[in-house]
C-alpha positions in Angstrom: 76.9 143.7 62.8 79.6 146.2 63.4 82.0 146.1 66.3 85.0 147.7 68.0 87.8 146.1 69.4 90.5 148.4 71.2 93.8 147.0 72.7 93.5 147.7 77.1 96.7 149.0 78.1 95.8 149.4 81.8 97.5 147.0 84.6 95.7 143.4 84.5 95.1 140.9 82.4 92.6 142.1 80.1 94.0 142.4 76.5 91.6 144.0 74.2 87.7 145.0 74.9 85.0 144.6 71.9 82.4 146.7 71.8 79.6 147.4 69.4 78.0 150.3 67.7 76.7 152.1 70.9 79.8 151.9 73.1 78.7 149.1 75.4 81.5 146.1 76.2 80.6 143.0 74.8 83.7 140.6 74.9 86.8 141.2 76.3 90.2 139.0 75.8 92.3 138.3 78.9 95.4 136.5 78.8 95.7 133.7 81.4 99.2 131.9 81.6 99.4 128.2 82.7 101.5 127.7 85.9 103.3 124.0 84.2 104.1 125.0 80.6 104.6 129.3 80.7 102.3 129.7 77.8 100.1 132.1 77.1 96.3 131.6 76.5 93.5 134.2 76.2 90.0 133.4 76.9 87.0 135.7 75.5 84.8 136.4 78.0 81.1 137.7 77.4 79.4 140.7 79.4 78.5 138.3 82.4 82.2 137.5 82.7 82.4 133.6 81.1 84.5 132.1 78.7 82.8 132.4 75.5 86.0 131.0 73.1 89.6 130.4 74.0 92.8 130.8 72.1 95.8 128.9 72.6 98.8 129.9 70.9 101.0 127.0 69.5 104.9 127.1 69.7 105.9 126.7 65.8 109.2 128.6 65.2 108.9 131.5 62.9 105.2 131.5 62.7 101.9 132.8 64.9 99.8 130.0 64.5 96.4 129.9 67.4 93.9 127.7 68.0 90.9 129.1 68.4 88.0 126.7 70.7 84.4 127.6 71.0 82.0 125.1 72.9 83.2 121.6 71.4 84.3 122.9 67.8 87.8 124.5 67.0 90.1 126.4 64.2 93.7 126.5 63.5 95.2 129.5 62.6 98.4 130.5 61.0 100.6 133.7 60.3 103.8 133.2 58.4 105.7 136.6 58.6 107.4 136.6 55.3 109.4 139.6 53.3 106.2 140.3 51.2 104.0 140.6 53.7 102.2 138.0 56.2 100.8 134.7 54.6 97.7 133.5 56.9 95.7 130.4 56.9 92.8 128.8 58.4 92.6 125.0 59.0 89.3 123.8 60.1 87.1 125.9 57.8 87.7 126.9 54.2 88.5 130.7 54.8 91.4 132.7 53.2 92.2 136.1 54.4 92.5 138.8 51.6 94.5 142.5 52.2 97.1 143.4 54.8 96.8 141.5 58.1 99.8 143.7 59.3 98.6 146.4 58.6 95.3 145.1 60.0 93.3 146.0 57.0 92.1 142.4 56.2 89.1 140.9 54.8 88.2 137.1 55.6 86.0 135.2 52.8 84.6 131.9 52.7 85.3 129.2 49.5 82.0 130.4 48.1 83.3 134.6 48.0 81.2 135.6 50.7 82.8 137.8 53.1 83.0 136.8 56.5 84.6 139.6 58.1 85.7 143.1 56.9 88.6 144.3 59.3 89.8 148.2 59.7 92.6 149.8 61.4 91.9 153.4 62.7 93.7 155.4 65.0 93.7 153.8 68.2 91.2 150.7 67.6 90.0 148.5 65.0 86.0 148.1 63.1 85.1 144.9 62.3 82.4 144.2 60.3 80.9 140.7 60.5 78.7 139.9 58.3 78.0 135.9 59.5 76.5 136.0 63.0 77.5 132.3 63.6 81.1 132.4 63.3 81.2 136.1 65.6 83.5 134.3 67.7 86.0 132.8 65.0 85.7 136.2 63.6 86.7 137.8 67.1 89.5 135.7 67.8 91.5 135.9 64.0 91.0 140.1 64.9 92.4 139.7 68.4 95.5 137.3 66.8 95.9 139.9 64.2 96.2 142.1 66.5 98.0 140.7 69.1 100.9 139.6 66.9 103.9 141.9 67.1 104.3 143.6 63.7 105.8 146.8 62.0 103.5 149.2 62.0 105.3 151.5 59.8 108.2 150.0 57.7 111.6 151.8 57.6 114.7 150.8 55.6 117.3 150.8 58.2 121.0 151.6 56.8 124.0 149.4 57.5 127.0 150.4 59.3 130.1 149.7 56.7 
């Protein structure tokens, strides 16, 4: 199945929309902050407005790491920024991500080589092409992280002051 996710910039809480092939919304990630600790969460929310998945985001130093929760089941994931690029892992399943999550142009495949999800950047949103209809969700949430984590879009060498 192929959808669309596109980043809302208008005022509210709403984060990005998904929508698939014919243009019609099907998720949409809002950001909810907690009152006690500051932090922010986004819930997925399906067409009729409830919370299909959550993501929390957990406080490491130096790297994006989420927690993504649908029904009673959950996944860990992690994004070490690094000179090289952005190392990622999943805890919880046995998926690697292969390409440039930075750039957004990733791939996720399972232990066994399938692919799970094929992930493209254009213009102003983002395909994703998922090719396991169980783990939509999981597959959802890791493009909304990729997405949502701040990242150079277009690298620059930067000269010193001497």
């Amino acid at each position: 199945m192929k959808l669309h996710i596109k980043r809302d910039c208008s005022p509210g809480d709403v984060g990005f929309i998904v929508y698939d092939e014919s243009g019609n919304e099907k998720y949409r990630a809002v950001s909810v902050k907690t009152k006690v600790t500051k932090k922010l969460n986004m819930v997925i929310l399906n067409r009729e407005g409830e919370c299909a998945a959550k993501i929390r985001r957990l406080p490491p130093v130096g790297v994006c790491a989420f927690v993504f929760r649908v029904g009673r089941s959950h996944v860990t994931f992690a994004a070490v920024p690094t000179k090289n690029g952005v190392l990622s892992y999943f805890y919880g399943n046995n998926w690697h991500v292969n390409g440039d999550l930075a750039g957004k142009n990733f791939t996720i495949i399972d232990v066994d080589k399938t692919v799970i999800l094929n992930h493209r950047r254009h213009a102003d949103y983002c395909t994703l092409e998922i090719f396991d209809a169980d783990n939509e969700l999981y597959c959802i949430a890791t493009s909304v992280c990729a997405n949502f984590i701040n990242t150079v879009e277009k690298p620059a060498v930067q000269a010193a002051n001497i």
